[in-house]
Phi, psi and omega in degrees: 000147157356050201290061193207161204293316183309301153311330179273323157342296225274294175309323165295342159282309178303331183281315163301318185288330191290303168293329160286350201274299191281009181246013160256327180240064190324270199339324178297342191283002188254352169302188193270322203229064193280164203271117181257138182279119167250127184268104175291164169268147177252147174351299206255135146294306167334330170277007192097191184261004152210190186217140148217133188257032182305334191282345198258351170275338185251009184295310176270344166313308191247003178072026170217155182301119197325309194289347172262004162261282184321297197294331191240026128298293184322311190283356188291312200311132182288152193287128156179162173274039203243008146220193201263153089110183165315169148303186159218143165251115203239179203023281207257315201175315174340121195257096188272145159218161188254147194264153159314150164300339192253354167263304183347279216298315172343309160349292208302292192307320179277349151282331196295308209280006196235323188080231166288347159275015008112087168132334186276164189216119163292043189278327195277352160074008202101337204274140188285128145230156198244186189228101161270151146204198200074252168067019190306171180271131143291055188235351167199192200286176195266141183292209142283318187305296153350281183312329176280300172326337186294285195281328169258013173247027154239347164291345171282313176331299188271000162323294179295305170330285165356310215255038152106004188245142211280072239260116176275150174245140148240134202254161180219087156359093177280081191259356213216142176126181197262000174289322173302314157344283184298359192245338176273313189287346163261016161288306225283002179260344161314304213287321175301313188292321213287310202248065170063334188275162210256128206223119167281117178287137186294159193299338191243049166280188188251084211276004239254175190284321198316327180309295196302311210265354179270328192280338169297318179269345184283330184287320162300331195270324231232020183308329177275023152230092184260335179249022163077029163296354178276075202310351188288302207295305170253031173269331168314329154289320171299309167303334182279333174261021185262320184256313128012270166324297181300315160297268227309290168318332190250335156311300190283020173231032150044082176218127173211163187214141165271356218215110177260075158315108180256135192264006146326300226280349201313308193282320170323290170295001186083347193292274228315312195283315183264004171296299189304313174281013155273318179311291179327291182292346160262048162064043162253046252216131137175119165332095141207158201052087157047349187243163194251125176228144161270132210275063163308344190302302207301350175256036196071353196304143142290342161217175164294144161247157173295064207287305175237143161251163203292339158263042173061008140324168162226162198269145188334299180324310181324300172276350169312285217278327164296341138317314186254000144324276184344297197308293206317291206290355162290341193092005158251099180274032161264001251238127184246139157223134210257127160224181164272156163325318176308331165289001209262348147304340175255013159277023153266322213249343178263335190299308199306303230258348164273325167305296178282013154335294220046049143312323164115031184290117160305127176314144176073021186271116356260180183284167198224150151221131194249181170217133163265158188294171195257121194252155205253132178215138183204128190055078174040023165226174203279157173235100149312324176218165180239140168321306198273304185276329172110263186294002185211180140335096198262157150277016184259344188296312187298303221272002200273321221278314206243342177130189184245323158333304200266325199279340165322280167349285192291339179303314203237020165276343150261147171321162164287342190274346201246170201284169173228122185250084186270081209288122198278326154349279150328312198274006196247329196278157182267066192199177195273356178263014145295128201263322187279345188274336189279346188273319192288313153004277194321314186315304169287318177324304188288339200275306183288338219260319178325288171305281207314324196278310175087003200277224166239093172340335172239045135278005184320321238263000165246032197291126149291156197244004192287347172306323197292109178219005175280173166335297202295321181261019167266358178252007145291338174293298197307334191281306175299341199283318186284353175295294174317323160316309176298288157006274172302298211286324181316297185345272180331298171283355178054038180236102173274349182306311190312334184284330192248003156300284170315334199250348158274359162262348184270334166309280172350301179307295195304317186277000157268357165293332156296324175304294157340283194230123191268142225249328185261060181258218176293288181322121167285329207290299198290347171261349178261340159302332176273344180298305193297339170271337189259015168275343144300320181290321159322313188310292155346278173281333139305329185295313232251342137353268175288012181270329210270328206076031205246145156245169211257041224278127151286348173227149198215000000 
């Protein structure tokens, strides 16, 4: 569970209210199923730090007005110090409450005892889950596109960790097919041009330099085939350094897999042939025009798809569902897959085709987080091409350009379903209106206030803390205090941006409590109580940091 100050709060209010509930109304406690007190955040922080609407949920249960439920909880409530004053009861019924000052602060400790573990959760138990993403074509350097698939399907990686689950990362190779095809004739006609002969580049080739530069190194490793007749040998060279190419960009974008899935082997190994002849015995099937059609409809599908066309191929989909048989048959009854939006027509058709596995494969299995494009933006216009790939953005062009920091960052502060707008500008500049220099900032900010105080830090960790009684450091309590929750729910929704949501508003706090208020001041009580909160916040924003794959910089 959870381990943090926020959470044991948000139960010890439930827990309390739960005891006023049933000591105005004993009866509810004899149900088959009696009635749990759920505790909320309320909207307004101003109304306080939690809320309950139980009475406006028992009104007709009990036949009494919400706000008359509400009054003879409160008078009902047991003695204790864990929040401040009356509750207030405000409109219909909502009962708002303020925790005491010594549950505020309670945070502060509790990140001191926890560090970097400040936030984590045993919720996942352990339980496999794999994680795909990338998953890229091997035909050229890796995109913008890529890079976002990158960054937000290893910020879920390290999410999911967070919360106790045991996290597979897997790249799953598209090595087969007619883009690798297209991708050996367009070495192999560099190689024809290199040694004069007159040779037509194919229509759907790859035109981008890196092809020149591939066809160079295969004539050199490779002189008695110089002009690339062997056709096996160089489409096989071209993917290994291609694929190559790619661990590297994505190394230097502190991205690892545990796991390299060739979708080559699908076929090599039989699964694809024995996927189709399981569909077939379970009568999901059925012969026309020459073609093997799968009945998806019977799965929500809008229409049958096509599985073998009538000259014995097989359709894209196919082997997707003998891929993710694999994940099943792997032991992960879990599996999230990060694509681009482009992709979004063939999960309804790999979902249908695992249900009529009939395996015992869970309906929405797996789960998908899709992304949308990235558009590049540098002096106002638009950025179209790359020097090495030609037509599009590589990702090593951002991280060469703007950091690996920043291109994270930015890759995973919108949701993933909505476009981006990656301003190169922006991400370069040193000022507050950079979401990642204003996050890490704040960061550095505490690091100078530290060295300037000079003292020991961890004499911090019994620093009292009852001085903190201003605005500015109860909505640093309340922020940190909301880091686990925040946590889980990213988790939970497979939205990792809400993580980059969360630590520009625990900046935005923290720097306006600095503007505010000054930290080395006289009162000793009152200045090592403010060392210690924001050396938790620090605290914090590193954790919340390293979830993003961001670093924590003391200095700027």
């Amino acid at each position: 569970m959870p381990s943090a100050a926020f959470i044991d709060n948000k139960r010890a209010v439930a827990a309390l209210f739960q005891q006023a509930l049933f000591s105005a109304y004993p009866a509810l406690q004899q149900d088959e199923a009696p009635f749990a007190i759920e505790v909320e955040k309320p909207k307004n922080p101003d109304h306080g730090h939690f809320a309950v609407n139980s009475a406006l949920q028992l009104a007709r249960k009990l036949g009494a007005k919400p706000r008359d439920i509400a009054e003879a909880i409160v008078a009902a409530l047991p003695a204790s110090d864990l929040i401040t004053g009356k509750p207030d009861i405000a409109g219909p019924g909502f009962i708002n409450i303020r925790l005491a000052a010594s549950a505020e602060t309670r945070v502060v400790p509790a990140i001191f005892a926890a560090a970097d573990e400040f936030g984590k959760s045993t919720d996942g138990a352990g339980k496999k889950v794999m994680v795909e993403f990338v998953s890229a074509n091997p035909t050229g350097p890796l995109h913008v596109g890529h890079g976002r698939g990158a960054a937000t399907g290893d910020t879920l990686a390290r999410l999911l960790e967070t919360q106790g689950w045991n996290v597979s990362r897997e790249f799953y190779y598209n090595d087969a097919g007619a883009q690798i095809n297209n991708l050996g004739l367009s070495v192999q006609a560099r190689l024809r041009e290199k040694a004069g002969i007159d040779a037509a580049f194919p229509e759907d080739g790859y035109r981008g330099q890196y092809i020149v530069e591939i066809a160079e190194r295969y004539a050199a490793e490779n002189p008695a085939d110089a002009k690339g007749e062997n056709f096996d040998a160089v489409c096989k060279f071209a993917v290994a350094a291609l694929r190559h190419e790619q661990d590297l960009d994505l190394k230097a974008f502190d991205v690892q897999f545990d796991v390299h899935y060739l979708e080559s082997s699908l076929y090599t190994d039989g699964l694809v042939e024995k996927t189709v002849e399981h569909l077939v015995r379970m009568g999901h099937t059925y012969e026309k025009d020459g073609a093997l059609w799968l009945k998806t409809t019977d799965y929500g599908d809008d229409k049958d798809r096509v599985m073998r066309k009538s000259d014995g191929t097989f359709t894209y989909f196919v082997p997707d569902i003998a891929y993710h048989v694999t994940k099943w048959e792997r032991g992960f009854g879990r599996a999230i897959t990060e694509l681009g939006a482009d992709h979004h027509g063939s999960l309804a058709r790999v979902r249908a085709g695992l249900q009529a596995m009939q395996m015992g494969v869970p309906q929405g299995y797996p789960d998908y987080v899709l992304h949308q494009m990235i558009t590049v933006m540098r002096g106002g216009e638009e950025v179209k091409i790359s020097k090495r790939a030609g037509s599009y953005v590589t990702l090593r062009d951002l991280i060469d350009e703007v950091g690996r920091d920043a291109t994270r960052y930015f890759f995973v502060m919108r949701k993933s379903d909505s476009q981006l707008t990656f301003d190169i500008d922006l991400a370069k500049s040193r000022s507050e209106d950079n979401p990642v220099y204003y996050v890490q900032y704040a960061h550095a900010r505490i690091c100078s206030v530290l060295a300037q105080w000079g003292g020991d830090v961890a004499s911090l960790r019994g620093a009292d803390l009852s001085p903190l009684t201003s605005k500015y450091e109860s909505d640093l309590l309340r922020a940190m205090a909301d880091f686990p929750e925040l946590l889980a729910a990213a988790a939970r929704e497979l939205a990792p941006h809400l993580v980059c949501v969360y630590l520009s508003d625990l900046a935005a706090k923290l720097h306006s409590y600095y503007n505010a208020e000054k930290f080395l001041v006289e009162d000793e009580k009152l200045k090592l109580a403010r060392l210690a909160l924001i050396l938790a916040t620090r605290q914090v924003l590193k954790n919340g940091l390293a979830v993003v794959g961001v670093s924590a910089p003391e200095k700027m």
